[in-house]
Every structure is written in C-alpha cells, then in structure tokens.
C-alpha positions in Angstrom: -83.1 -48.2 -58.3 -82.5 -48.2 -62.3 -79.2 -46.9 -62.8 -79.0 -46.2 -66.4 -81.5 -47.3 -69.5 -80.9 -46.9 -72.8 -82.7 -48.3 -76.1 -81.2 -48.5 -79.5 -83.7 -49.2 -81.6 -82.3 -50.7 -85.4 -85.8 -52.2 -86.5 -88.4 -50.0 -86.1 -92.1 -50.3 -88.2 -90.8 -49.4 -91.2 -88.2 -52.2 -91.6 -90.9 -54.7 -89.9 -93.2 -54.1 -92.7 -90.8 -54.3 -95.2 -89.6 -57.4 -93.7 -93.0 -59.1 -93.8 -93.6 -57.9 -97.2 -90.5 -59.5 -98.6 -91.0 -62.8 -96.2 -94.6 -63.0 -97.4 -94.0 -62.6 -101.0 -91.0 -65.0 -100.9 -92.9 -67.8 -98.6 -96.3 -67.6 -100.3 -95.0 -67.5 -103.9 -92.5 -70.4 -103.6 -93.5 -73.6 -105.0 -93.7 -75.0 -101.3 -95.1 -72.0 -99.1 -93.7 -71.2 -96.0 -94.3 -68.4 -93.9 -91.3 -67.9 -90.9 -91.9 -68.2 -87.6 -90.7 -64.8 -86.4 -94.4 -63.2 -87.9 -96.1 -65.2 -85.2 -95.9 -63.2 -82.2 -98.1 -60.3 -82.9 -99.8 -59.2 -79.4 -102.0 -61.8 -79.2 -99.5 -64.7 -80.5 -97.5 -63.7 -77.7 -100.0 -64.2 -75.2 -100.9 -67.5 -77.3 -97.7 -68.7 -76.6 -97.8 -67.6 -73.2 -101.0 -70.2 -72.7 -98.5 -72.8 -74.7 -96.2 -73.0 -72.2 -98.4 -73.4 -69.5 -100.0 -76.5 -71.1 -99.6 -80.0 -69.7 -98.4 -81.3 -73.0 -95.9 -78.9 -73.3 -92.6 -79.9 -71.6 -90.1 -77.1 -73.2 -90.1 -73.7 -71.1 -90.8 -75.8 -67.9 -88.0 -78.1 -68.3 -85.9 -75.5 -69.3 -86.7 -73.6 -65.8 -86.2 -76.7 -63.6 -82.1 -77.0 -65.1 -82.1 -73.0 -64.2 -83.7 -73.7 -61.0 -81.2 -76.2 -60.1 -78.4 -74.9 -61.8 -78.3 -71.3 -62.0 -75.6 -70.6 -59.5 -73.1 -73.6 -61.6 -73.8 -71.6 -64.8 -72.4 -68.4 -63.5 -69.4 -69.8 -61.5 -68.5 -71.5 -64.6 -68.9 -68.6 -66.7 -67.6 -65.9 -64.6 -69.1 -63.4 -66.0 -70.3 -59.2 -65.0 -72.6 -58.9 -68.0 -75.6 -60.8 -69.0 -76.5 -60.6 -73.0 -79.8 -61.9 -74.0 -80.7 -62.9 -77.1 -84.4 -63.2 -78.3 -84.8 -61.8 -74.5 -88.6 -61.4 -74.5 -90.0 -61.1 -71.0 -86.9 -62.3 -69.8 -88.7 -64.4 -67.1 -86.2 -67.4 -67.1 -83.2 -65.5 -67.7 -83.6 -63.5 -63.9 -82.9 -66.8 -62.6 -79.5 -66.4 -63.8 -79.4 -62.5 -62.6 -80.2 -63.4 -59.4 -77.3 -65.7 -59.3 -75.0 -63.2 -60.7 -76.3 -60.1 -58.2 -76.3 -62.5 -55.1 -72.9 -63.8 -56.1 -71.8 -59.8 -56.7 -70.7 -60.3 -59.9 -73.4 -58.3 -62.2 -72.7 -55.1 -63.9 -74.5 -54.6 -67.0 -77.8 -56.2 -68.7 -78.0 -56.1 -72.5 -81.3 -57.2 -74.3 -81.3 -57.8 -77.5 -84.9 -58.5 -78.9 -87.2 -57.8 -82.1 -90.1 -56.6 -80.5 -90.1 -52.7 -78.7 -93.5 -53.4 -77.0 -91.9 -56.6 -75.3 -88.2 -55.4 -74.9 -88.9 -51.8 -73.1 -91.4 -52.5 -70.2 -88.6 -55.7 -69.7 -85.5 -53.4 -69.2 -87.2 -50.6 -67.2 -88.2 -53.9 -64.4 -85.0 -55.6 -64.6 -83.0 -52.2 -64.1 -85.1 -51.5 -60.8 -84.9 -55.0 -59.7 -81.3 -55.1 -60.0 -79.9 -51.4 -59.6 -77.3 -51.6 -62.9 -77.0 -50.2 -66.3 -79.5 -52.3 -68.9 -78.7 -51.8 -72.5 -82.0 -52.6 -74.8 -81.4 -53.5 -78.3 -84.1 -53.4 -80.9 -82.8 -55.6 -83.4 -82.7 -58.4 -85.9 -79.9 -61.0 -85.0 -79.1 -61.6 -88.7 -77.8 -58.4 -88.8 -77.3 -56.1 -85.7 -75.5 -57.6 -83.3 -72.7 -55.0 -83.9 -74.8 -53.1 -82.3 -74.3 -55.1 -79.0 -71.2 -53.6 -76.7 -68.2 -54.9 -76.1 -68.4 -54.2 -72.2 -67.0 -56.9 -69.1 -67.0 -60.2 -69.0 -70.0 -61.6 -70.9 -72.4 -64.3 -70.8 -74.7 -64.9 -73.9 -77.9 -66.8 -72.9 -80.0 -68.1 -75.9 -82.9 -69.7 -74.5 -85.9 -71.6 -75.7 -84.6 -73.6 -77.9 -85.3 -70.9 -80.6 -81.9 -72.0 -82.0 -84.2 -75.1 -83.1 -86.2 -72.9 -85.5 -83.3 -72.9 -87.5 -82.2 -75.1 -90.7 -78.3 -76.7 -90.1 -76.5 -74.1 -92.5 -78.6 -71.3 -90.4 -78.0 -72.7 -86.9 -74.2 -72.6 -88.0 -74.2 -69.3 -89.9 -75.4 -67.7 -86.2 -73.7 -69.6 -84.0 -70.7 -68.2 -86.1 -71.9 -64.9 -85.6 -72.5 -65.3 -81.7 -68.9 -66.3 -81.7 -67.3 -63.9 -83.9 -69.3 -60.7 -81.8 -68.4 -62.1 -78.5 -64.7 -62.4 -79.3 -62.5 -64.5 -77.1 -63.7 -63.2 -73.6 -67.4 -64.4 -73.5 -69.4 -67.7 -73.0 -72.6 -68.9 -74.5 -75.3 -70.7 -72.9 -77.7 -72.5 -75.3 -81.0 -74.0 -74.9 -81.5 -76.7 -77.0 -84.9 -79.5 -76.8 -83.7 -83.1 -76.9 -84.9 -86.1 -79.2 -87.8 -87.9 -77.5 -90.7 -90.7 -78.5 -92.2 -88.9 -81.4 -96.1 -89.2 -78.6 -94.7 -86.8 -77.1 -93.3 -84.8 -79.3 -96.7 -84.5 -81.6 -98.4 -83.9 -78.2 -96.0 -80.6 -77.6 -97.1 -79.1 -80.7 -100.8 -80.5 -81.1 -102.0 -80.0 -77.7 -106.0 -81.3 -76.5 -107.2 -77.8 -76.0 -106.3 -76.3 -79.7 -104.3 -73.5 -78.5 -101.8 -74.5 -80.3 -103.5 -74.9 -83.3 -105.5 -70.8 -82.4 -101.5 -70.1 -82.4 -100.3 -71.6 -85.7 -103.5 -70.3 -87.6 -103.3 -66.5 -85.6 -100.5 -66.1 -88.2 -102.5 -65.6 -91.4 -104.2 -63.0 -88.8 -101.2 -60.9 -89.2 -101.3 -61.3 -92.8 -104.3 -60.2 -93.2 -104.3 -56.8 -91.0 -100.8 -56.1 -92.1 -101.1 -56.2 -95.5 -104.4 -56.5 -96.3 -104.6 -60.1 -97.0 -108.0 -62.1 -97.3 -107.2 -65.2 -95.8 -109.8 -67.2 -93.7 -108.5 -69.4 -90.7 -110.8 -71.0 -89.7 -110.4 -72.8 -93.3 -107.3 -74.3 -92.3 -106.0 -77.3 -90.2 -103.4 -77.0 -88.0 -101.0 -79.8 -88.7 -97.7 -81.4 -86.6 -95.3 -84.1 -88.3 -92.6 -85.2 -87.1 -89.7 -85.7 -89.4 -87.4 -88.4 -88.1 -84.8 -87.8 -90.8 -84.2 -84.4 -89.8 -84.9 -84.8 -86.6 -87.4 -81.9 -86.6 -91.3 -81.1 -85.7 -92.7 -79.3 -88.9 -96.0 -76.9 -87.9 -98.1 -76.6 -91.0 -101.4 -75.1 -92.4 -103.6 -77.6 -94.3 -106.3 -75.4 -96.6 -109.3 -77.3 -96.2 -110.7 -76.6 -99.6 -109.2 -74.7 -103.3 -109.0 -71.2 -102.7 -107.6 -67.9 -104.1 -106.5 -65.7 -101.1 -105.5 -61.8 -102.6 -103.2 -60.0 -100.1 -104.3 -56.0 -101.4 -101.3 -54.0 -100.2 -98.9 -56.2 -102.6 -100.8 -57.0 -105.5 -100.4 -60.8 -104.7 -103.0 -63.7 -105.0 -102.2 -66.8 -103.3 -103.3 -70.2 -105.1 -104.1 -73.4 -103.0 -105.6 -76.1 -104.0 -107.4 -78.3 -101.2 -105.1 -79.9 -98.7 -102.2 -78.2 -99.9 -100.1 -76.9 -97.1 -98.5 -73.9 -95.7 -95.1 -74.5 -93.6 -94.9 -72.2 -90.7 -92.5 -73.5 -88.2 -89.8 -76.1 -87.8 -88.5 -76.8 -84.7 -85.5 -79.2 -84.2 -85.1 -81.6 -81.4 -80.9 -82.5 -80.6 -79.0 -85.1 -79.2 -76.5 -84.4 -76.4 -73.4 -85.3 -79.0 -75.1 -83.1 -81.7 -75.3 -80.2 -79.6 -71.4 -80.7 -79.0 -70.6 -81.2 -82.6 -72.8 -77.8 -84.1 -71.2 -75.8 -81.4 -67.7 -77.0 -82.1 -68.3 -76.8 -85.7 -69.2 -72.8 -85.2 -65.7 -73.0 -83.1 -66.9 -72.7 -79.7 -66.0 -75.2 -77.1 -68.6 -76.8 -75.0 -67.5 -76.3 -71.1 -70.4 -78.0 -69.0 -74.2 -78.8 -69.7 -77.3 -79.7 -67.8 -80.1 -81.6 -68.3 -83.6 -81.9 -66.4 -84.5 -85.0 -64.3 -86.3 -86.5 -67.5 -83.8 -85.5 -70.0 -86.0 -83.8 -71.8 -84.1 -80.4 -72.4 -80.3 -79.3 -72.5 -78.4 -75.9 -71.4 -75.3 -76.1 -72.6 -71.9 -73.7 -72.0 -69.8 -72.9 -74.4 -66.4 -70.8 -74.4 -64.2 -69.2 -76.9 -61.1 -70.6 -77.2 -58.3 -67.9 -76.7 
C-alpha cells in the first residue's frame, strides 16, 4: 500500500523549452555543432532506447543487471542504508533490484527519484510506493541545479546508473560528482555505473547496431527540433555515424548531412548552414578503466568502498563513501 507520494516539480514545460532553445541555439551555431544528449528522449526516443537495450549488440543495461543480480544484497550491506536516491531514475527497472534487497533485508524507509521527465517519473513513484508500502519523494529536476531540492532524510544511498555519468566531459563528470558529494554530506554512499574500455568491434557495434535502431534513435533528435521549435530539418538526409576516440577514451554519436543544406528553425529566427558531410555531434559516451573510475571519484573526494564487475568485465558498479 503507497504510504505517502509527493512530487516537486522544479522543471516544468516552460523551463524545458527554454532550455532547448538556448541548447539549440548554442549547439547549432557553434563552429562545431553539437546538440546534448538530454533532448533525445522525447516519447518515442524513450521507447527507441528501450529497443536499444534489448539489442544483441548492446552489452550496457544487461551487464549492468547481471552485477545487480548477483550483487544486490553486497551493495546494501555495504552501504547500510534506509533511503534509496535515484538519480536520472527513469523507469527505475534496475534500481528495484536494489529495493528489494533493502525491503527484504528491513532496512528501506524512504524512495527519492530525482528525474527530468514528469511523464516517466510519476507513473514510476506511484508503482514503487505500492510495491513497497513507504514514503516516495519524486523530484522533477535538472541535476545541474536542483539537487537541493533532494532531503536530507536517513541513511542514504545514491545510485547513478547507466553509465549516464559517461555522457559527461572530465571537468563535467568532476563538477557533479562534487555536487553528489557536497548534497549527500558525510552520511551517504554513492553507487556508480560506469561502462569499461573494450576492443573498439565491440564498442562501434554498441552504438551502430545491424538493425538501424540506433541510428532511427540518433536521427529521432532533429524530430524534436523540428516539432518543438519549428525547425525544418530532414532526417532521413543524415547518416548516423559512431567513432571511437581512443585518445579520450570515448564513443562520439554524430549526424553526417548527406548533402549542403540550409535548415531554418521558425520559432527562433535561426538558419542552420551545412555543407555536405559536415557533422552534427549528439552524444559522447565515455568508456573507463577500473583505476580511472577510482581516481575521478577520489578526485571529487569520495572514497571508493567496493566494486563489481560482470563475468565479462564489461561494466563496473562501484561504491563510494564520504569520508567523515
């Protein structure tokens, strides 16, 4: 039975679409365009991504849920925690892997979910409260700036999964691990995802799959362009590129325009020049080494506490504390 819900909601339409505005304008103007990630997961980039991780080729979200298979039960014995804070918490499919540890070991009080998206985050709270019978605290929220927001209640454990903290640049991955840190004070531990370095096959094959839904995913992005703001972009006149970048150790997911064009996006007054095979940046995803996991997480001033890998090696969940 749900005990208590309730929603804060800090990013509603209003700041989304100012958001995208400013991202847009920033990304497509800029000598080398980008476009962030984050504007990907419209409704039906969601359920794009959904199909991702269901693909053969891609190892992430499954390898990620064999260590939490396994492991669950270590994880909260280690981190002897009452509350479970979710970051980026989505469906939160994986993370009741963890809450059923917790609830069978008797030590769950509280669920906070901290997420962009209403239409993902509500219907998500409302099931986990009935499945689990205690208070859920739902966040709408941007992590670069409202995790204030997020209460200072029990003994917490912060799960950011997915390897979303590999969508980050270095300074950015430090600049919110910091953050994590400084809002969880010296009374919480932090479990982080984190994809390991692999052949470079492989790698490619994650994020350039047979089937092209990887590719529908990448290009669904100038979709959102287009009916947000009016844009006149046509995908199907772009490529869907992945490189790997050995040097930063990162995939980069890109959008090759397959001839010159001049794209005008009518709500902001903006034309967007290409010229053919000129690219548009949309995603980089970093891949990690077990020691540089340990040395980004110190270097934020958390200390790592245990990890676990998969049988192949091919993902990482690591817990970190804050030392007291």
């Amino acid at each position: 039975m749900l005990r208590q819900l309730s929603l804060e909601v800090l990013v509603g339409p209003a700041e989304r679409r100012r958001a995208l505005r400013r991202d847009i304008e920033r990304g497509l103007s800029a000598p080398s365009k980008h476009i962030p990630p984050v504007w990907f997961y419209d409704e039906a980039g969601s359920l794009l991504f959904e199909e991702i991780t269901r693909l053969p080729e891609y190892y992430p979200t499954r390898a990620e849920r064999a260590i939490l298979d396994r492991h669950a039960f270590e994880v909260v014995e280690a981190a002897a925690a009452d509350t479970l804070v979710e970051i980026g918490s989505g469906t939160s499919e994986k993370t009741r892997l963890l809450l059923d540890a917790m609830a069978t070991a008797g030590s769950l009080e509280r669920i906070v979910l901290f997420d962009i998206s209403r239409d993902v985050l509500l219907p998500a709270a409302e099931e986990l409260g009935r499945t689990y019978g205690v208070d859920v605290h739902a966040i709408v929220g941007d992590f670069w700036h409202d995790l204030g927001a997020i209460p200072p209640q029990g003994r917490q454990l912060w799960a950011f999964l997915g390897g979303t903290i590999g969508n980050l640049r270095p300074q950015e991955r430090r600049r919110l691990l910091e953050r994590f840190r400084q809002q969880m004070g010296g009374a919480g531990h932090l479990l982080l995802g984190t994809d390991l370095v692999k052949e470079s096959r492989r790698l490619l094959a994650a994020y350039d799959d047979s089937a092209g839904v990887t590719a529908a995913f990448n290009r669904n992005v100038l979709n959102v362009v287009n009916r947000e703001l009016g844009g006149g972009f046509e995908p199907e006149s772009f490529d869907h590129r992945a490189v790997w970048d050995p040097r930063q150790s990162w995939i980069e997911m890109r959008l090759r325009a397959r001839k010159a064009q001049q794209v005008a996006i009518e709500e902001m007054a903006l034309v967007v020049e290409l010229a053919e095979g000129e690219e548009i940046l949309t995603e980089i995803s970093a891949k990690f080494t077990p020691d540089s996991v340990r040395e980004e997480l110190q270097g934020a001033g958390f200390s790592p506490a245990a990890l676990w890998r998969d049988d192949a090696g091919d993902f990482q969940l690591t817990l970190a504390s804050v030392p007291t």
